[in-house]
Each structure stands twice: as structure tokens, then as C-alpha cells.
N, C-alpha and C positions, 0 to 999 in steps of 0.2 A: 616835570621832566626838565631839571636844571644843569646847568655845569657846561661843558663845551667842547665840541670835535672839532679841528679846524682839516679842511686839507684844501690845494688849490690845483688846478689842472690848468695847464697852459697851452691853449687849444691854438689853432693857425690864427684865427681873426678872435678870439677873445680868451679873457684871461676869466677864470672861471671860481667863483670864489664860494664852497658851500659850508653852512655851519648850525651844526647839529646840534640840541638842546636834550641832556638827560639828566636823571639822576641815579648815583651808583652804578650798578650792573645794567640797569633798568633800559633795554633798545630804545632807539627813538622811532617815534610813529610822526613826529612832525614835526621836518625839514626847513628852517629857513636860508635860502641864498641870494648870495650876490652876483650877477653876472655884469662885465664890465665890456660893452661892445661897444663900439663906434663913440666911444669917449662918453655915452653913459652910462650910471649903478644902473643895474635893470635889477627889481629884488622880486622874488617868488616865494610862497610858502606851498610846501608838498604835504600832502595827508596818504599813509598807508592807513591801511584795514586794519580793524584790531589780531586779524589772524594771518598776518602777511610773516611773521617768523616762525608760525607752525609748521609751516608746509615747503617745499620748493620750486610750487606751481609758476608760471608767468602768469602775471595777472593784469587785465586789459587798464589803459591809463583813460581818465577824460580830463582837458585842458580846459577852465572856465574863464573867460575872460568878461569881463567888466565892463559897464559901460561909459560913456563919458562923465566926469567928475566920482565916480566909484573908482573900488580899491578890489582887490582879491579877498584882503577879509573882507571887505562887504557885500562882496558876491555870496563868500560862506554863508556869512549870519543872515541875510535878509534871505534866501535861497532855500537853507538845510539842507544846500549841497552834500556838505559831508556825510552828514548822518544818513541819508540816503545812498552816496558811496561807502559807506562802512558796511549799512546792512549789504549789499549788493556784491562786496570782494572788491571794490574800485579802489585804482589810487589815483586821488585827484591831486592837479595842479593847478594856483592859484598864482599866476603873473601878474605884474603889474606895468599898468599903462606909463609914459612917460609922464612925469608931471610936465608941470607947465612952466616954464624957466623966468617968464617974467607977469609981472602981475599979483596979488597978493592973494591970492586963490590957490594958483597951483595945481588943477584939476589935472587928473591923468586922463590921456585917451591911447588912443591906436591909431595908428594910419591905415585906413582901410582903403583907401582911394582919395576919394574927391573929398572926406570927413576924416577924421576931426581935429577942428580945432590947431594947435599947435604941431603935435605929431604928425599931422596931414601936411601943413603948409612948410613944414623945417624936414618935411619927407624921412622921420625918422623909420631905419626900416627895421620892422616889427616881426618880419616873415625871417630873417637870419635870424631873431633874438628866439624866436617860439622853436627853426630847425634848431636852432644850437639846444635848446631844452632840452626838445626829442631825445639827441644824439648822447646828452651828457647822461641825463640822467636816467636814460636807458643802459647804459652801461654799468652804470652806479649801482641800481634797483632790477630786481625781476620784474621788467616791463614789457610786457608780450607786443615786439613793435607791429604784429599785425591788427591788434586791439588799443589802435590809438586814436582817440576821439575828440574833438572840437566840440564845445557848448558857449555862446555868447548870447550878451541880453545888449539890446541897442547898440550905441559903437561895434561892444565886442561881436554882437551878433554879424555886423557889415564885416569886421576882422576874420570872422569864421569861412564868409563867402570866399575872401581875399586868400585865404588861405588854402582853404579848395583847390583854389585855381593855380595855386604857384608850388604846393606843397603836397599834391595829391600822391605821389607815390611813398607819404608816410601818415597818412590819414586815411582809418576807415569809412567815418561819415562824418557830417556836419549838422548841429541842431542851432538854431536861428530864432533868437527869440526877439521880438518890437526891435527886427532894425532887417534893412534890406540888403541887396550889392550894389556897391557903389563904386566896384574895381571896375574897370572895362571890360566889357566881354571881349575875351582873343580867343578864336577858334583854333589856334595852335595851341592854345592850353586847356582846350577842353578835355577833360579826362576826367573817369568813373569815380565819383565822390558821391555815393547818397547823401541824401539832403533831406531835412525837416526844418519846414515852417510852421514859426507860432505866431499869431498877431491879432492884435485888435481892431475891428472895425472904426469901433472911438478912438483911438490913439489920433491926437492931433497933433501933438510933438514929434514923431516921426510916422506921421502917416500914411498906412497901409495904400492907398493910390497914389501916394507921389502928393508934391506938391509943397509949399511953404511948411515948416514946422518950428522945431525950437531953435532959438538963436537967430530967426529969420533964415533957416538954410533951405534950399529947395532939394526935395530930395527925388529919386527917381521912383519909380513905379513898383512895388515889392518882385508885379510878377513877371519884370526881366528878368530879374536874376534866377526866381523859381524855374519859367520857362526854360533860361539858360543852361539851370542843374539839367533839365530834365532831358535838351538835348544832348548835353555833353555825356549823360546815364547812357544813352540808346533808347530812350522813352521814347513810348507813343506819347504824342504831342496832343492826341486828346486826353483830357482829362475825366477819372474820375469822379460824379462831385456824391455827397454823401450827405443828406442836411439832417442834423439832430437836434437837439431840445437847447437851442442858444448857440449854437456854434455848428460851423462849416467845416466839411472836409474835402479837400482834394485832392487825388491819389496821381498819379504818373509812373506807367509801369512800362517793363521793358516787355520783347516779343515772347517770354516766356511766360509773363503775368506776373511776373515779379514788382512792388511797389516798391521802386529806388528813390524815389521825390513825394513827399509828402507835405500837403499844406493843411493847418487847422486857424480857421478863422473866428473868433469868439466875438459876437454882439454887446456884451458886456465886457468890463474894464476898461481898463486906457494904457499906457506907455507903462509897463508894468511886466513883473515875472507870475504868469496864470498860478496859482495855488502858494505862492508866496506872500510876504508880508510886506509893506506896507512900507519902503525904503526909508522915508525919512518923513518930514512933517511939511504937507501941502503938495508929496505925490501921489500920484495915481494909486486908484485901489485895482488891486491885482482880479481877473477873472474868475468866477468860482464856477464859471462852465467845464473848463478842464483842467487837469496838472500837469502842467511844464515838467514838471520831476518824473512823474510815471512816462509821459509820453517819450520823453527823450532815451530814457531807460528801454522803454520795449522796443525801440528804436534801433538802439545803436545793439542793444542785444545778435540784435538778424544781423548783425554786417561783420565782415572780418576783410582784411586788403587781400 
């Protein structure tokens, strides 16, 4: 799908640059742009359905965000986000973290809070680059803004919490994979975001209790920020628990029995996406207790804003 659409939007705080990849006649199913805010390229690739020009449904979005030193493609490939979103009717968004300005690395992250890395400490802010997303390319696409979704794997999973919490009146729910929140709780920002957690007991690079992990950082306790979600849901603050064949479940429901906070905790793998592959050479192997992919999916299913 070669050749090129340019068009540009010039929004109040960024200039909006999107550029589309076809051949002939042939629609585009995926999207690469640039967005230019606070004097950085911020670049994204968007994935429609193979049957999003059949019909003139609105079809619900989920936003995957990446974790420290990963990319949006490499959330795709090691993930099979997509194909997942394809079967499902999804269209997904693949952003990318800022890279890193000095240093020969260059790793991208997110400012989720107190993490990570460059993005954290140079306070790049992450939550106008994901709203401007929302707003742009809801406008662009049939994007049903009450079916708009957060998925992140470590950093991006902390981004996901962060997001929650500043962004809730354009997110249906949140799924949180090997990473916690690291935002501040403000009880002036508590508002109705389900929440799914995923994590491993073994992960010692961002450690489900808290405590030293990678890069020597100390990170906080997973289950603030779960607790957190679950008050800011209207949850009963007991939980839940649920024990199965290798792996933990925690449920958090509101006065009607509703389960708005969910947590699954797996005994096996480490710092890892549960039913994916294998990131690169000398990471963690992913849990084969549960799938991240089904879970997130039956998840976000139940929720609409």
C-alpha cells in the first residue's frame, strides 16, 4: 500500500501532520503520522480492520503504548496486537514514546510520573500528545469516542494509570500490563475508569510489591494504584480473590456487583507480555498461565464511557 496522502491540521497547541501509504485506488488500512507538540515529532502508526470501509459503523479505538526502550511497532510484532484487533473490529493506535535526546541509545519512554527515564525528568507531557490523538483522529476516522481504550506493557502500562487519572472523561477503561502507577494519587482526580491488572509474581525488574528493580529505580507497590482504581470506581474495597491453576485473581466490584478493577497475578514468567513472545534476546519469557490479549479483550468489551 504505496504512494502518499499528505494533509496537515493546525490545531491551537500542535500542528498535526498525517500521512497515508496506498496503492492505486486501493483505501489505506495503515496510517503513519507525525504530530508536532511542544517542539517534539511525536510519530504514530494507526491499524483499521480489514472491514472498516464496508460498513459505516463507529468502531471502538484501543491506544497500545510501549514500554521503556520499545517502539509502537514493537508493541505490534512481539504482542499480535493487531491481528487480534483485526479479528475483533478494532482500530488500533500505535504512539511512540519520546526518544531520548542525548546518549547513543535513544530509548523511547513516557512520563508516567516519577518513571521514565528522560521523558519523566525533561517532564515531557505525554497526556496532551495521547488527548490531541483522541481528538484528531477521532474526527479523521469512525472512532466511537465512547469505546476508547488504554493497553500498556511496563512504562506504558504506568502511562495507562496516568492517563486514567487526567484523561478519564475520554477513556473507557484501562489494561495494565508488568508496570504499576507511579502518578500521584489526587482525590480530585478520582473518576470512573475501569482498570485491569496483569503481573507477575517473578518480575524483578519492575516488581509486583514495590521495591528496587531495573535501572536501580524503586518503584511503588502495584497495589496503590489497583486499590486507587478501585476507590475512585465506587468499589467495595474488599476484594475478590479467586486462586486457579498458576495464577491469582482479584476482582473489585462496585454496590451493584459489578467488577470495575480487576487484577491477575501469574506465578510463572517475569517482566513480560503473558501469551506473547519473547521481546528480544536475554528477556523474560512471557507467562503461559494466562493471555494478556484474550484478557484485555473480554475486558474492555464490558465497558463503554
Amino acid at each position: 500500500m504505496k504512494a502518499s496522502l499528505y494533509f496537515l491540521i493546525l490545531a491551537s497547541a500542535a500542528l498535526v501532520s498525517i500521512c497515508c501509504r496506498k496503492s492505486g485506488n486501493t483505501p489505506p488500512y495503515r496510517i503513519e503520522g507525525i504530530e508536532r507538540i511542544d517542539g517534539y515529532d511525536r510519530t504514530w502508526l494507526l491499524n483499521l480492520p480489514p472491514d472498516y470501509y464496508n460498513n459505516d459503523s463507529m468502531m471502538p479505538l484501543i491506544i497500545a503504548l510501549h514500554g521503556t526502550g520499545g517502539s509502537g511497532a514493537q508493541f505490534e510484532k512481539d504482542y499480535a496486537f493487531t491481528d487480534r484487533a483485526n479479528r475483533e473490529g478494532f482500530v488500533v493506535l500505535y504512539p511512540d514514546g519520546v526518544r531520548k535526546q542525548d546518549g547513543r541509545l535513544g530509548i523511547r519512554t513516557w512520563n508516567a510520573g516519577s518513571c521514565c527515564d528522560y521523558a519523566s525528568y525533561s517532564n515531557v507531557n505525554d497526556t496532551k500528545f495521547i488527548s490531541t490523538l483522541i481528538d484528531e483522529l477521532s474526527e479523521q476516522f469512525r472512532i466511537n469516542r465512547k469505546r476508547v481504550y488504554i493497553a500498556g506493557m511496563s512504562n506504558g502500562a504506568m502511562m495507562a494509570y496516568r492517563l486514567a487519572a487526567e484523561l478519564p472523561e475520554k477513556i473507557a477503561a484501562i489494561a495494565a500490563v508488568s508496570g504499576m502507577m507511579v502518578y500521584p494519587a489526587d482525590p480530585v482526580k478520582a473518576a470512573m475508569v475501569p482498570a485491569l491488572h496483569i503481573h507477575s509474581l517473578a518480575d524483578t525488574k519492575v516488581p509486583f510489591n514495590g521495591g528496587i528493580g531495573l535501572g536501580g529505580h524503586e518503584f511503588p507497590a502495584s497495589m496503590d494504584g489497583i486499590y486507587y482504581r478501585a476507590v475512585s470506581n465506587g468499589c467495595d474495597t474488599n476484594a475478590l480473590i479467586q486462586q486457579f491453576d498458576g495464577y491469582l485473581k482479584k476482582s473489585w466490584r462496585d454496590l451493584n456487583g459489578v467488577s470495575l478493577v480487576e487484577c491477575y497475578l501469574t506465578e510463572d514468567g517475569g517482566h513480560a507480555w503473558p501469551g506473547g513472545a519473547i521481546a528480544r534476546r536475554g528477556a523474560d519469557t512471557p507467562s503461559t498461565k494466562v493471555n494478556a490479549n484474550d484478557l484485555i479483550w473480554e475486558f474492555f468489551n464490558r465497558f463503554t464511557r
